[in-house]
Backbone as CSV, one residue per row, in Angstrom:
resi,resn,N_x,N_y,N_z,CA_x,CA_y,CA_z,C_x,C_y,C_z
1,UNK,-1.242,4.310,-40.816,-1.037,5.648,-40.306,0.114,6.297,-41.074
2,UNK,0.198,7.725,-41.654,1.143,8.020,-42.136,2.017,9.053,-41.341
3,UNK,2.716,9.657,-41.882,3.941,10.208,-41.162,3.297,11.127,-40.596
4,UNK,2.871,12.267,-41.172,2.086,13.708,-40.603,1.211,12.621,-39.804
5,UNK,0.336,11.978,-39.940,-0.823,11.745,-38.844,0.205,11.277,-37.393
6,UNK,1.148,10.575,-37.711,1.907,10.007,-36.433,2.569,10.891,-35.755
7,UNK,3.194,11.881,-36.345,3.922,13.348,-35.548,2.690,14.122,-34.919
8,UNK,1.306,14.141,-35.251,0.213,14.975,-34.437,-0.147,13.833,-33.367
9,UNK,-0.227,13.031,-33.626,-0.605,11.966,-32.683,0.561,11.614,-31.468
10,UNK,1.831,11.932,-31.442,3.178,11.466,-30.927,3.772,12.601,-29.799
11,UNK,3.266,12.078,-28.752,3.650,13.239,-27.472,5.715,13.398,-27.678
12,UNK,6.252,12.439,-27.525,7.685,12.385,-27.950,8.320,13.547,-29.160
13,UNK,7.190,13.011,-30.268,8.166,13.395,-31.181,7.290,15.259,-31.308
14,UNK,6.352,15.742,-30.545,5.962,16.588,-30.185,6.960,17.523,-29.523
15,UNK,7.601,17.228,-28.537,8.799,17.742,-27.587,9.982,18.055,-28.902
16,UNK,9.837,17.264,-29.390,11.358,17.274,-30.533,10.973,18.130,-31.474
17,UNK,9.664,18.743,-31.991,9.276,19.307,-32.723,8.934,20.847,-32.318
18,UNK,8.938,20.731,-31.188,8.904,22.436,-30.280,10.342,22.790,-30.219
19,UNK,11.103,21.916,-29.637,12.633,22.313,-29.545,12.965,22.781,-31.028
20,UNK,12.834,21.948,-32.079,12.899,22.462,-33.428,12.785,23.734,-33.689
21,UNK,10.922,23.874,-33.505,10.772,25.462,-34.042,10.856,26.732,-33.340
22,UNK,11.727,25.892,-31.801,11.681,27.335,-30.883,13.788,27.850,-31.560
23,UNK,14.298,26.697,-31.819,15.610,27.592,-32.367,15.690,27.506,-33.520
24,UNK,15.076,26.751,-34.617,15.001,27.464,-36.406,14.035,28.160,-36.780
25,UNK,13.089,28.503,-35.498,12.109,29.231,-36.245,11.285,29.180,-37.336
26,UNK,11.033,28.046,-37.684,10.273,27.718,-38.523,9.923,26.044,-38.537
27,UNK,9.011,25.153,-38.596,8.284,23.963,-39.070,9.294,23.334,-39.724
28,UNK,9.585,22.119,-39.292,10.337,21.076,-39.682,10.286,20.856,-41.098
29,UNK,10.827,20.283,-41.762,10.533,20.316,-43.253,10.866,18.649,-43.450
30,UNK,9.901,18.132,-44.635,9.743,16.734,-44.659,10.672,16.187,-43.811
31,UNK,12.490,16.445,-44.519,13.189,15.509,-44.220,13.765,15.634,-43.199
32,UNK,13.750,16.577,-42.399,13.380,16.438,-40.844,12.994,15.689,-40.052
33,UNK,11.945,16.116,-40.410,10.373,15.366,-40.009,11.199,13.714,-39.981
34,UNK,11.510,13.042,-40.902,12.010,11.875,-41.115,13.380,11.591,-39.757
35,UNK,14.254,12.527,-40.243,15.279,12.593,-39.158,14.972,12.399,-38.074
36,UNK,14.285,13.277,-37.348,13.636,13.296,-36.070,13.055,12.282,-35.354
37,UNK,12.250,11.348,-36.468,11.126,10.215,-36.071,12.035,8.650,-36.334
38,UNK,13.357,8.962,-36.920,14.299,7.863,-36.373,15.329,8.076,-35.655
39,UNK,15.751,9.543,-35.142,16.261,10.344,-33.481,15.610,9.211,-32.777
40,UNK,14.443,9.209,-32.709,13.367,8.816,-31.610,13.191,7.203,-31.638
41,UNK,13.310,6.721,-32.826,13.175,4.876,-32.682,14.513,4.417,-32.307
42,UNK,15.434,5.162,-32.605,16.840,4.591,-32.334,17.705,4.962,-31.329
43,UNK,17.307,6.211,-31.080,18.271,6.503,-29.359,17.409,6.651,-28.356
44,UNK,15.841,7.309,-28.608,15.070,7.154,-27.723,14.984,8.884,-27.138
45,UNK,13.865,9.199,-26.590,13.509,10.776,-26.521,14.368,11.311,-25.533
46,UNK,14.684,10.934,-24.385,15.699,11.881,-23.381,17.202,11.252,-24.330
47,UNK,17.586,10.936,-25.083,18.976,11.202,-25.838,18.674,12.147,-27.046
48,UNK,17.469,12.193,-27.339,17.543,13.077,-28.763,17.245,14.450,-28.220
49,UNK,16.654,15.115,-27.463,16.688,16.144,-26.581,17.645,16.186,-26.094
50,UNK,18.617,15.961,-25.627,19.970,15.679,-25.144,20.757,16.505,-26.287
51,UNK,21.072,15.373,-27.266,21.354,16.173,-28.629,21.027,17.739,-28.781
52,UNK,19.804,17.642,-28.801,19.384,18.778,-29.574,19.839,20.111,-28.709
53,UNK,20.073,20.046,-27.414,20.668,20.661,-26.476,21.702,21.162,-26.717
54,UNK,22.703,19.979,-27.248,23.693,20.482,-27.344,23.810,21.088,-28.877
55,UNK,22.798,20.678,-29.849,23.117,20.928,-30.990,22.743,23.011,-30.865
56,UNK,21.741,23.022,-30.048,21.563,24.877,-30.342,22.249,25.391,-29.096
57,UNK,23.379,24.438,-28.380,24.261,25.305,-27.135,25.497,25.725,-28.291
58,UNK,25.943,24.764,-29.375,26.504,25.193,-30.165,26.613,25.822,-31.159
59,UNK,25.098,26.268,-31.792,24.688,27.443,-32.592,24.676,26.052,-34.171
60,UNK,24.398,25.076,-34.200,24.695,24.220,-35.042,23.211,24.625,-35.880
61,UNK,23.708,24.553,-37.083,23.160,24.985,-38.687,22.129,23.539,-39.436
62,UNK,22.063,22.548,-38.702,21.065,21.698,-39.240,20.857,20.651,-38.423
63,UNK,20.138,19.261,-38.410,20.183,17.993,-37.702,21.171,17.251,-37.724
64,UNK,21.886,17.425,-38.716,23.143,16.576,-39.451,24.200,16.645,-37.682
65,UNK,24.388,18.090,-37.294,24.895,17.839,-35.911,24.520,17.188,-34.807
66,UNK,23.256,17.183,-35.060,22.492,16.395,-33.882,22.904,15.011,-34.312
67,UNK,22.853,14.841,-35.507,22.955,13.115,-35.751,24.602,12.827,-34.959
68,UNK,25.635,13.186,-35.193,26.433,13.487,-35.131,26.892,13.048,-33.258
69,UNK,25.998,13.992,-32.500,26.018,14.053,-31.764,25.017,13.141,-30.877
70,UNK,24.303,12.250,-31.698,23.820,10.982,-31.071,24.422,9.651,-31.013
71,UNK,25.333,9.929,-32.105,26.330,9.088,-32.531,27.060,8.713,-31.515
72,UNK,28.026,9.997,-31.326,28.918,9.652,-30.242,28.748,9.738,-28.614
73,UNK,27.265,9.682,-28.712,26.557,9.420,-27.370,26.463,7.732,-27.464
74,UNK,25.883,6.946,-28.247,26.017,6.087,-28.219,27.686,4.862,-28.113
75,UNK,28.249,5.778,-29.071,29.484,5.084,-29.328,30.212,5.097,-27.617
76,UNK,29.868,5.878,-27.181,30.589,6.161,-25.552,29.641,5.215,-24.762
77,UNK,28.650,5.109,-25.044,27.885,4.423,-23.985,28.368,2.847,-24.202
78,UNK,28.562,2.363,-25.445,29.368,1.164,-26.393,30.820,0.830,-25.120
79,UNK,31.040,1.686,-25.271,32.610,1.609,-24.733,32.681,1.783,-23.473
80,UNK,32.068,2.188,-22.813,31.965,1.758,-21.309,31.205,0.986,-20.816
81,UNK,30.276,0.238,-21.709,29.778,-1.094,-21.581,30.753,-2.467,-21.650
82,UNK,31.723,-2.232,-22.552,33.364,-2.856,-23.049,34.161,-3.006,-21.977
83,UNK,34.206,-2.298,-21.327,35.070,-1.675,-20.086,34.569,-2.636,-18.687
84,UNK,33.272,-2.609,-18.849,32.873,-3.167,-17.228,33.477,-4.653,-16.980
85,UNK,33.912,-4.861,-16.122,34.076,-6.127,-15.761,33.542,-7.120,-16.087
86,UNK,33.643,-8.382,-16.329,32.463,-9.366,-16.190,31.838,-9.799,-14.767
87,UNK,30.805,-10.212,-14.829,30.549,-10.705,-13.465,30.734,-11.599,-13.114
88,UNK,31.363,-12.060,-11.605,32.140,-12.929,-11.041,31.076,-14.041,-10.855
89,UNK,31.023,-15.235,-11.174,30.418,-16.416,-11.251,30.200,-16.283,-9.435
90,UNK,28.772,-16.663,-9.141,28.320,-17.825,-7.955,28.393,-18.513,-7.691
91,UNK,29.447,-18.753,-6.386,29.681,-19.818,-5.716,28.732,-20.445,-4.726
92,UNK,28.542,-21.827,-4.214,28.158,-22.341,-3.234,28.999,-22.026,-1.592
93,UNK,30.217,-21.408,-1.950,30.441,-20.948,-0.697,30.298,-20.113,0.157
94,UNK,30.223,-19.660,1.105,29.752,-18.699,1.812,30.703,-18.331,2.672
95,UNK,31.762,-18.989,3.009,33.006,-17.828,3.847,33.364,-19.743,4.735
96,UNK,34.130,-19.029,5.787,34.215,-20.319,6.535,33.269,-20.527,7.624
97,UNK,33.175,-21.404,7.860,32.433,-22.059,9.009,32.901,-22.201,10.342
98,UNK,32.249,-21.661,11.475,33.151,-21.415,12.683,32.154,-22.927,13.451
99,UNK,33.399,-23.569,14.083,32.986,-24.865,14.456,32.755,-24.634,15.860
């Protein structure tokens, strides 16, 4: 399957491709097209819509912001994964025993 056949075939990368041409106004262009379809293998469709949200709340001039801005979606999600506690080992005890 090649790239064009997988973007007509791809409900996901469909959504990412309307958001596209509803704020550049115009059809993705190859290397887009490319950008977009590893948006989607690597952060996954509700983070790259996410992005892209914020990329035309900020009036941003290419994908390069979106990348940008998947980045440090991830890198935060990294770091408060870092942060959580470990989980407290299972004991066989259960409290005290009333005699």
């Amino acid at each position: 399957m090649t790239v064009n056949e997988f973007c007509q075939n791809s409900g996901d990368y469909q959504l990412c491709q309307d958001a596209y041409m509803d704020y550049f106004k115009r059809e993705p262009p190859s290397a887009d097209k490319v950008k977009l379809l590893r948006f989607l293998a690597e952060y996954g469709t509700d983070s790259t819509l996410k992005a892209m949200d914020v990329m035309m709340r900020n009036k941003a001039e290419s994908l390069n912001y979106c990348e940008g801005v998947l980045r440090r979606m991830q890198w935060q999600l990294d770091k408060a994964a870092t942060r959580r506690p470990a989980p407290r080992p299972h004991s066989d005890w259960q409290g005290w025993n009333m005699a």
